[in-house]
N, C-alpha and C positions, 0 to 999 in steps of 0.2 A: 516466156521464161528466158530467150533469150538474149532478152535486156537485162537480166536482172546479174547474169554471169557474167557481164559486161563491167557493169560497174564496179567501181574499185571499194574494198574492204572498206573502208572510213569513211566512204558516203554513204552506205546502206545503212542507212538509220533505220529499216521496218525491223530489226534485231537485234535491234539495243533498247532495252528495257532499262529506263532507268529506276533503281529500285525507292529512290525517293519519292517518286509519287506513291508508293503502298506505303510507306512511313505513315502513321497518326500524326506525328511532329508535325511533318510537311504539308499535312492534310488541312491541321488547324493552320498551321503558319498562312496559306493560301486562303483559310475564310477568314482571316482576321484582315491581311491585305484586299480582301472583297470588303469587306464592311467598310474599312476605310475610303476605300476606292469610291463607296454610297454615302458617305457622309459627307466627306468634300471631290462632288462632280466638277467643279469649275477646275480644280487642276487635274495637271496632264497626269494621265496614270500610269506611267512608264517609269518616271521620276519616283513613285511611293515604291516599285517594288525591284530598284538596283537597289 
């Protein structure tokens, strides 16, 4: 534990919840970017979801 008191506030990401992943919005938005992502495999899939 005593790494974790080390670490500076804005890196500890284990307690930051972002609340967008519990969103329904966000939930669909993300399988609609999968489906697409399974329809066209030949492009790079980094590029459909900025």
């Amino acid at each position: 534990m005593a790494e974790t008191a080390k670490t500076p506030r804005h890196l500890n990401i284990t307690k930051i919840r972002p609340r967008a992943c519990d969103d329904d919005d966000y939930q669909e938005y993300m399988r609609a970017v999968l489906r697409q992502a399974n329809k066209y495999p030949d492009k790079p899939f980094i590029s459909r979801t900025h």
